[in-house]
C-alpha positions in Angstrom: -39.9 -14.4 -19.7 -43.1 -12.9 -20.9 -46.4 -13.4 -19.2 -47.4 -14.7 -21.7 -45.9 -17.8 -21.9 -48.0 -20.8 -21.5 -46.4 -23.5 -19.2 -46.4 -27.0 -20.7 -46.9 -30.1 -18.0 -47.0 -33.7 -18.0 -50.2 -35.7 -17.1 -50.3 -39.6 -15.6 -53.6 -40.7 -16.2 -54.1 -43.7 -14.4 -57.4 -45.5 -13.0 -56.2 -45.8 -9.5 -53.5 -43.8 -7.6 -52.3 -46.6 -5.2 -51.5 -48.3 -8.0 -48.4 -46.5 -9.4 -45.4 -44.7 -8.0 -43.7 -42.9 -10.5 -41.9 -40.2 -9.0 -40.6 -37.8 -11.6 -40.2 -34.3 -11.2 -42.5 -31.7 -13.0 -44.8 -35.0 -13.6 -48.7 -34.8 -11.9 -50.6 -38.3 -11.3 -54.4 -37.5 -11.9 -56.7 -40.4 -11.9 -58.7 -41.0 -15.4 -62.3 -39.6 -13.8 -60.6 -36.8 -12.9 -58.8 -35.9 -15.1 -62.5 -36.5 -18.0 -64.1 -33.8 -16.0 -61.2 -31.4 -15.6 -58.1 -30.7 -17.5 -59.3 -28.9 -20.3 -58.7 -25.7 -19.4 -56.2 -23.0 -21.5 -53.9 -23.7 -18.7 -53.5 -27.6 -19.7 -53.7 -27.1 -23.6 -50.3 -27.9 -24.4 -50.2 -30.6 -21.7 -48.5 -34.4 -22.3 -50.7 -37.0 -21.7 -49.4 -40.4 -20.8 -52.1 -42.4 -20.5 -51.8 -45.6 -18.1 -55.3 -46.9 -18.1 -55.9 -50.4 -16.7 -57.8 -50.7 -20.6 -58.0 -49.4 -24.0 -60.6 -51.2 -25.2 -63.6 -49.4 -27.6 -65.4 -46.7 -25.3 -63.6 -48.2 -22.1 -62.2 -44.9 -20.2 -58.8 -45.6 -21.4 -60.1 -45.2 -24.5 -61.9 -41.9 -23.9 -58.6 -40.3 -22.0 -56.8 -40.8 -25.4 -59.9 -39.9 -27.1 -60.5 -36.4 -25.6 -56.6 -35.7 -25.0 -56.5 -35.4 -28.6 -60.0 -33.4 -29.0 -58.2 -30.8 -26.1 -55.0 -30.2 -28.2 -52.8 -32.0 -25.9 -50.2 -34.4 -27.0 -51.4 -37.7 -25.7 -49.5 -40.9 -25.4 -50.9 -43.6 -26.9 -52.8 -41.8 -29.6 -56.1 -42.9 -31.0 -54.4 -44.3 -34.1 -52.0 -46.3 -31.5 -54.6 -48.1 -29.5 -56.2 -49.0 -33.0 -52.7 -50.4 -34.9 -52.7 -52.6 -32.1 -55.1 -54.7 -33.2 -53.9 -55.3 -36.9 -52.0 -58.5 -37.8 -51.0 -57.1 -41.0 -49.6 -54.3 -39.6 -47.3 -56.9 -36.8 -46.2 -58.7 -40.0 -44.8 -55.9 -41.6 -43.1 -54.9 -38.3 -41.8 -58.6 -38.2 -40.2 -58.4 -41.4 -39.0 -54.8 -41.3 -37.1 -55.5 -37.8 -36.3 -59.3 -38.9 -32.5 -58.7 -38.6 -32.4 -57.5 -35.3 -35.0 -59.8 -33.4 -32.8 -62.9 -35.0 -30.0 -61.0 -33.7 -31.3 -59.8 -30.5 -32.8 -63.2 -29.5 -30.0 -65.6 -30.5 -28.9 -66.5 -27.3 -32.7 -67.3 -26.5 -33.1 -71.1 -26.0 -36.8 -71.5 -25.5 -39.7 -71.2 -28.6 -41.1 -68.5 -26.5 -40.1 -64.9 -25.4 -42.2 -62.7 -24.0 -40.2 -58.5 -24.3 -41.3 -55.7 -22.0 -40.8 -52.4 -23.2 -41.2 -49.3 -20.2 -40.7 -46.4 -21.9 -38.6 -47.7 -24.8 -36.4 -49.8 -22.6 -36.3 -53.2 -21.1 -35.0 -53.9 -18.1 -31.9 -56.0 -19.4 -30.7 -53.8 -21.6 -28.9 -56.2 -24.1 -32.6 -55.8 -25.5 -32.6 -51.8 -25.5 -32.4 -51.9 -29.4 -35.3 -53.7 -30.2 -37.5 -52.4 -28.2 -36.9 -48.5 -28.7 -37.4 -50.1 -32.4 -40.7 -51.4 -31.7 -41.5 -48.9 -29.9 -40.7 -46.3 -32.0 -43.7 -47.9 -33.8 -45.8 -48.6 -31.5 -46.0 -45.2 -29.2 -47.4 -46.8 -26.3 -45.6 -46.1 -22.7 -45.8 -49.8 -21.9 -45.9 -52.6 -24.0 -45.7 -55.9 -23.8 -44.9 -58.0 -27.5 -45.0 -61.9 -27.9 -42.2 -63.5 -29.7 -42.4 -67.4 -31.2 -39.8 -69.5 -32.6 -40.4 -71.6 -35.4 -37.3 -71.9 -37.8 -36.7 -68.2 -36.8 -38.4 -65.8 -34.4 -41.6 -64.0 -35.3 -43.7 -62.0 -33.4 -47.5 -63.2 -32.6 -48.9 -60.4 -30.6 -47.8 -56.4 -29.9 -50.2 -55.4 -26.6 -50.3 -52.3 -24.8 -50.0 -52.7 -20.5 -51.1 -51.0 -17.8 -49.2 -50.6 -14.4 -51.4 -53.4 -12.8 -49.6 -56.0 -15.5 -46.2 -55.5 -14.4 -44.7 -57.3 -11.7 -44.2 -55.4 -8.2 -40.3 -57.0 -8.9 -39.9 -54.6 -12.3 -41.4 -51.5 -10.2 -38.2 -50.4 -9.1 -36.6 -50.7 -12.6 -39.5 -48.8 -14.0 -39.2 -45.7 -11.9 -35.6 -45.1 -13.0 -36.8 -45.8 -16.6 -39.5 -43.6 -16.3 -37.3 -40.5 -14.3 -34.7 -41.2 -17.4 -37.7 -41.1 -20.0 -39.2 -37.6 -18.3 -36.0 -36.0 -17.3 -33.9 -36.8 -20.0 -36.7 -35.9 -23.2 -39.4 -33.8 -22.5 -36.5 -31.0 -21.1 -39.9 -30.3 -18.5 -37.7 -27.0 -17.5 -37.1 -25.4 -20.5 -40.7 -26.1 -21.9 -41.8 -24.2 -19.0 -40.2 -21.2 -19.6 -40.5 -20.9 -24.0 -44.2 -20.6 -25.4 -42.9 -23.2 -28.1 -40.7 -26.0 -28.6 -38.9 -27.3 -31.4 -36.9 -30.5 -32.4 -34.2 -30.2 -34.7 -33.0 -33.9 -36.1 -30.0 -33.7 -36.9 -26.6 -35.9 -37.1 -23.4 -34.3 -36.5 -21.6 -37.3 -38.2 -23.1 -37.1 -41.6 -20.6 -35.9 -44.3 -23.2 -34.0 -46.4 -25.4 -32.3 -43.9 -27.2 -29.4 -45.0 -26.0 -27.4 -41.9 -22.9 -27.2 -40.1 -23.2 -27.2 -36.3 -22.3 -23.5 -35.9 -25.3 -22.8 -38.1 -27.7 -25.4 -35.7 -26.8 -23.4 -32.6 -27.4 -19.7 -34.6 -30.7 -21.5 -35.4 -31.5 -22.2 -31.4 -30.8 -19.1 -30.7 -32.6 -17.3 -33.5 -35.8 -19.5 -31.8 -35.1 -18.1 -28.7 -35.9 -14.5 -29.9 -39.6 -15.9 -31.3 -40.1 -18.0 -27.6 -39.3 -21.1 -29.0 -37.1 -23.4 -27.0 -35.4 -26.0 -29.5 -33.8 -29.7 -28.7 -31.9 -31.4 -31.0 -32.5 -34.8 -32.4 -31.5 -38.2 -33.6 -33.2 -40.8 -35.7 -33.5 -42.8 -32.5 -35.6 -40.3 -31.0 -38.6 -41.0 -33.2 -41.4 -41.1 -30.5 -40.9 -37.7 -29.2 -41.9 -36.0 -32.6 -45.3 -35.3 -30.9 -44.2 -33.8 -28.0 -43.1 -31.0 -29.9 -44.5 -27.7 -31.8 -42.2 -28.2 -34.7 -39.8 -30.2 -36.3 -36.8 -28.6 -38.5 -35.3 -31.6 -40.6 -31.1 -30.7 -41.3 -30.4 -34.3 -42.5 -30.1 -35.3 -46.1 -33.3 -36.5 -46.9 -34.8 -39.2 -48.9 -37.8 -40.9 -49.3 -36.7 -44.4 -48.0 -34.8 -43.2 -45.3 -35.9 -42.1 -41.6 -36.0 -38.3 -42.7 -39.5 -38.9 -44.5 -41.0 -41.1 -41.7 -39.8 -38.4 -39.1 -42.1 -35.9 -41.7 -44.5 -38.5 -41.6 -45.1 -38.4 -38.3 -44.8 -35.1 -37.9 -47.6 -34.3 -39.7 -49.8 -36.7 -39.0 -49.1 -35.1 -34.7 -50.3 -32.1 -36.8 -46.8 -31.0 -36.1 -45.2 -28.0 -38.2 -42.5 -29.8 -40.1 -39.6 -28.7 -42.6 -38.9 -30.2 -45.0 -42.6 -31.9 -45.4 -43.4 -35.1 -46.8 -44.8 -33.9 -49.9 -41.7 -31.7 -50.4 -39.1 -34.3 -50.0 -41.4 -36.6 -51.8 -41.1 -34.3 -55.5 -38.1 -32.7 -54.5 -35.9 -35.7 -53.6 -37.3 -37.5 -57.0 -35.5 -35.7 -60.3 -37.9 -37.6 -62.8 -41.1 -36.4 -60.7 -39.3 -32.9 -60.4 -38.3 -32.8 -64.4 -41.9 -33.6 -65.2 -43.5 -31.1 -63.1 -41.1 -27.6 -64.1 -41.8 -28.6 -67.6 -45.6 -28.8 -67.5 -45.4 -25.8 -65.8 -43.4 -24.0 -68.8 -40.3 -23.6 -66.3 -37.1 -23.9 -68.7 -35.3 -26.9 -67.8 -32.4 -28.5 -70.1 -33.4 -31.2 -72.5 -34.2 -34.0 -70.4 -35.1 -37.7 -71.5 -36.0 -40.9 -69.3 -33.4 -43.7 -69.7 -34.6 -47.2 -69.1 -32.6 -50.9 -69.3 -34.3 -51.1 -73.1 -32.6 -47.5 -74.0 -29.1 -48.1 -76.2 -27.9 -44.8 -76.7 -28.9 -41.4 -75.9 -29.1 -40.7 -80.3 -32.3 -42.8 -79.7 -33.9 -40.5 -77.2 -32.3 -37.2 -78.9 -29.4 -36.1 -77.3 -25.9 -35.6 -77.7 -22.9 -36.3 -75.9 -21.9 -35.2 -73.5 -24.7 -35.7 -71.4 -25.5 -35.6 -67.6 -27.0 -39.3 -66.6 -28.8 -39.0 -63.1 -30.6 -41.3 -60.3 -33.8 -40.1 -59.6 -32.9 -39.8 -55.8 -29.3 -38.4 -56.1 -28.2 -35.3 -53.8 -25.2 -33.4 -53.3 -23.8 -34.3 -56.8 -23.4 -37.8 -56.1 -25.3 -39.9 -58.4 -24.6 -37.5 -61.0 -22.3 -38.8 -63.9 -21.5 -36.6 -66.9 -20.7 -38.7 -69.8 -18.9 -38.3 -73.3 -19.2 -41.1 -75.6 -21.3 -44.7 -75.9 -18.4 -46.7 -74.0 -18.6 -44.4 -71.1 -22.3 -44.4 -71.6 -22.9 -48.2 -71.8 -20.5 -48.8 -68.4 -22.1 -45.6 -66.8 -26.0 -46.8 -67.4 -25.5 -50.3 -66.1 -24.3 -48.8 -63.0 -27.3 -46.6 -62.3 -30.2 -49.0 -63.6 -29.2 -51.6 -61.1 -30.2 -49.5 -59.1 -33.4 -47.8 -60.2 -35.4 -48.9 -63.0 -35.0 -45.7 -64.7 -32.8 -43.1 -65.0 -32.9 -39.2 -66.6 -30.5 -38.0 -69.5 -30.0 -34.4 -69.3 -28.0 -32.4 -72.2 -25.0 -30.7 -70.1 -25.2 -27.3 -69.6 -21.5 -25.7 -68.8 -21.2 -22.3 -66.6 -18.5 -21.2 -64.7 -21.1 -21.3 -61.1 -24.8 -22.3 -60.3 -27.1 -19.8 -58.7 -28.4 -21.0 -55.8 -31.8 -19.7 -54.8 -32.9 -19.8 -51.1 -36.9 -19.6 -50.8 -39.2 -19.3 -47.3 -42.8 -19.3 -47.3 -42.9 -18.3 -51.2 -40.4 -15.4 -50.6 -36.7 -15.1 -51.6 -34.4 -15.4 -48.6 -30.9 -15.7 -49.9 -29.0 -15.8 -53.4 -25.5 -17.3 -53.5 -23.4 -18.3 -56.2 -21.9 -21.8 -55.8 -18.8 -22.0 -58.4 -17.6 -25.6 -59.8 -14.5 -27.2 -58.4 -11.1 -27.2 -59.7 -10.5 -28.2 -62.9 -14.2 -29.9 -62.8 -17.7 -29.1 -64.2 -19.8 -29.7 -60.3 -19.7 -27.9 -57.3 -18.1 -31.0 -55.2 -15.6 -33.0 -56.9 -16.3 -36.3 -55.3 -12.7 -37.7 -56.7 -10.8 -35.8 -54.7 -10.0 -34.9 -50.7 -9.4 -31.5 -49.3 -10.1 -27.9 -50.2 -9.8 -28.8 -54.1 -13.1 -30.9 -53.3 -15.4 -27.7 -53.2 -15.6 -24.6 -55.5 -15.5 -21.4 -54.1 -19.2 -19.3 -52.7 -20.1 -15.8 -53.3 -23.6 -14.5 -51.6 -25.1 -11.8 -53.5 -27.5 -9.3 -52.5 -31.1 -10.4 -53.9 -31.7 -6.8 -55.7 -28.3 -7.8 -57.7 -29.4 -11.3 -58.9 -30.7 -11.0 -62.3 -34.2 -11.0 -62.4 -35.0 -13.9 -64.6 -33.3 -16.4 -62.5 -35.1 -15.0 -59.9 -38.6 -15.2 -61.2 -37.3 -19.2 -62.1 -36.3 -19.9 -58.9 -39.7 -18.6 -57.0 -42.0 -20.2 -59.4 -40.7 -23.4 -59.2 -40.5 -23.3 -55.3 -43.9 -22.2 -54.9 -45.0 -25.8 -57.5 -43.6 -27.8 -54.9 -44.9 -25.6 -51.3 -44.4 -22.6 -49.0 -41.7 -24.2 -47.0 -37.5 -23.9 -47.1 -36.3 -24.4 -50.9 -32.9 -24.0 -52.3 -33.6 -23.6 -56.1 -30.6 -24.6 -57.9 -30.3 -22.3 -61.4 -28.0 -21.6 -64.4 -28.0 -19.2 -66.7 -26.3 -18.7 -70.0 -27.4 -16.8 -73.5 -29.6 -14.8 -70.9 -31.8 -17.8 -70.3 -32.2 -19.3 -66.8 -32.5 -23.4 -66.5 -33.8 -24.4 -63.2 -32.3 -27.8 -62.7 -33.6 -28.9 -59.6 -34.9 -27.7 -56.3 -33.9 -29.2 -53.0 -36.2 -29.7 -50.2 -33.4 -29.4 -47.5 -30.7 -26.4 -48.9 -27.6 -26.5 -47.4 -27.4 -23.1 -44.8 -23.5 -23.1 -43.2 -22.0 -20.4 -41.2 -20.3 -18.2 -43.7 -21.8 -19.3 -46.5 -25.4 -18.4 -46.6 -25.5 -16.2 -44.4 -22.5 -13.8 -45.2 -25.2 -10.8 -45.8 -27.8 -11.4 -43.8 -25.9 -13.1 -40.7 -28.1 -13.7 -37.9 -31.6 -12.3 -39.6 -31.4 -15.5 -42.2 -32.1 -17.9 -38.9 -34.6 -15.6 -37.7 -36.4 -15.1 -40.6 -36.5 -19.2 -41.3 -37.8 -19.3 -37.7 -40.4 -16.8 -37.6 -41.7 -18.9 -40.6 -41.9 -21.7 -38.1 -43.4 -19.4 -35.7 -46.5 -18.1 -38.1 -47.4 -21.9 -39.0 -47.3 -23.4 -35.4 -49.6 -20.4 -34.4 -51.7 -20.5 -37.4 -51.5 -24.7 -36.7 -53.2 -23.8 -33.7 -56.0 -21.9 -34.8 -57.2 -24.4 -36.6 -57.2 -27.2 -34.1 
């Protein structure tokens, strides 16, 4: 490795060392006054912080640990904006009713009106209560927490409080230890962050049917990392509260804007963590009204589009013609998306997608033998492909069928071959929604080029997009990744 290579290290803060035992390797115990007057050297600036004060009360020194962790750069655990949530009811209701499903289920077999749940690290001790507390405290980031339940009618929760060591009982010290070695050995990968200047998380779910990656693709983007000095994990939806031990997060899940992909970019940016796909990206991107509206105030061709609502009767009313394209604002990967010939089809088609969403877009159909695909990073054009439509069907993915007649064929072209008005479509529309990864979906026909949607998340696959440009398509997306963390840093 390079010299210069900045370790990375994980800080206990506590009040009093005799007070904890926590045996982790690559861990250091410092004690709070301690570590106030020292620890802000270069050396510790991309240090974890777990802060196990005996108080995080206003200006106590708990307070100021998490206070000045974050003023140094280093990832500090709780946060500021932690210690503060803790205090607002409004906030533990929402909670309450978000996660009211599983604490009914969770604490069925409880027979008292009280319960009283530990969480150490996102555990508890008996582990038939493992999924609600990694839930709450996915919320809550705190490394011990302590949350008051109440039964009347059904369960409810009262109080959410963050703990020190000194309010857990000597009997759960053993159990902690392992929770903790799990916690440190198992997430923060202390060996690897050692040795790469960076780190990234990937989330991803090898399960999902429409990922935008394949997993041959998410291992040519580790290594493509490893070339810039960035050491990459990757990530489940579960995994939530490590989002700010990392430099960057690269979302390959679908994503939607109720959906854990846009609180993972929430959270991401509000670590000041480099994130793609963005929540302002996902948010217009994901949305095909929002989308529609902005490419046409921005003169970008689009086809005729027109907003369909319950009080709509036909499209003749609105100005188009059959057939038409009928959409949900929030579809992806060609499902959701409904082509449509006549007012029976269009009556049955409508009631379907309204229940739904209270509106829907009409979009006059627009047949071509393939779609370019655009692929954009940091306002330059990375890729071109051209996706061709399925068998004996007018989209890409044929969701009626199974097998290889479900997908049309690919071709990647070489950018200086693409014709250069779908090109110039394709970069100004990326560059409306920001300088991150875009796949700017385009069609052309009479010489014109329709843009008719950008995606936040564009599918890369082994073989697919990067048949020309192999392993210098990963390692261009990931010197991207490597410009914004170091430019993220400059400006802490």
């Amino acid at each position: 490795m390079n010299s210069d290579k900045i370790p990375s290290y994980v800080l206990i803060v506590v009040n009093d060392k005799l007070n904890i035992n926590l045996d982790s390797p690559g861990v250091e115990i410092v004690t709070a006054d301690n570590y106030l007057k020292n620890y802000n050297t270069a050396e510790y600036s991309r240090a974890i912080i777990i802060n196990l004060c005996n108080s995080y009360r206003y200006q106590s020194t708990g307070y100021y640990v998490s206070l000045l962790g974050e003023a140094r750069g280093q990832k500090v655990f709780p946060g500021i904006n932690t210690i503060l949530e803790m205090k607002s009811q409004a906030l533990i209701r929402i909670v309450t009713k978000d996660l009211d499903k599983l604490i009914q289920k969770s604490l069925s077999n409880v027979h008292s009106e009280k319960y009283v749940l530990s969480i150490y690290f996102g555990e508890n001790i008996a582990k038939k209560y493992d999924a609600l507390a990694l839930k709450i405290f996915n919320l809550f980031q705190a490394p011990l927490l302590r949350v008051d339940f109440i039964k009347k009618d059904v369960w409810r929760i009262t109080n959410i409080n963050i703990i020190s060591m000194k309010d857990i009982p000597e009997t759960h010290h053993e159990a902690l230890n392992d929770i903790a070695q799990r916690y440190f050995g198992k997430k923060i990968s202390m060996k690897r962050r050692k040795l790469w200047k960076y780190s990234m998380a990937i989330l991803y779910n090898a399960d999902e049917k429409t990922n935008p990656s394949d997993y041959v693709a998410i291992k040519k983007f580790i290594k493509a990392g490893k070339k810039y000095g960035i050491s990459s994990d990757i990530i489940e939806k579960d995994d939530y509260n490590r989002i700010p031990y990392y430099d960057a997060l690269f979302i390959r899940e679908t994503t939607a804007v109720n959906h854990h992909t846009y609180k993972f970019a929430q959270r991401a940016e509000a670590e000041g963590v480099v994130v793609i796909d963005d929540p302002g990206s996902i948010m217009k991107c994901t949305n095909k009204v929002y989308l529609n509206e902005l490419l046409a105030k921005n003169k970008i061709m689009v086809p005729k589009t027109k907003i369909i609502t319950k009080k709509t009767k036909s499209i003749h009313e609105i100005g188009l013609e059959y057939p038409v394209i009928l959409k949900k604002p929030d579809s992806s990967f060609s499902q959701g998306v409904i082509k449509v010939t006549d007012d029976n089809e269009y009556k049955i088609k409508t009631k379907e997608l309204l229940s739904g969403s209270d509106l829907i877009i009409a979009q006059e159909f627009i047949p071509t033998e393939f779609d370019w695909r655009v692929g954009i990073i940091g306002k330059e054009i990375l890729y071109v492909c051209k996706y061709y439509m399925a068998k004996e069907h007018w989209q890409i993915v044929n969701w009626g069928v199974k097998g290889k007649n479900k997908m049309g064929s690919h071709q990647t072209v070489d950018i200086k071959s693409a014709p250069k008005n779908v090109l110039r479509a394709a970069l100004k529309s990326a560059c409306l929604i920001g300088d991150g990864l875009y796949g700017v979906d385009v069609k052309e026909k009479d010489g014109i080029a329709y843009v008719i949607e950008v995606n936040d998340n564009p599918s890369i696959d082994s073989s697919v997009e990067d048949r020309l440009l192999k392993d210098k398509l990963y390692e261009r997306i990931m010197h991207h990744f490597v410009k914004k963390i170091e430019l993220n840093k400059k400006q802490k």
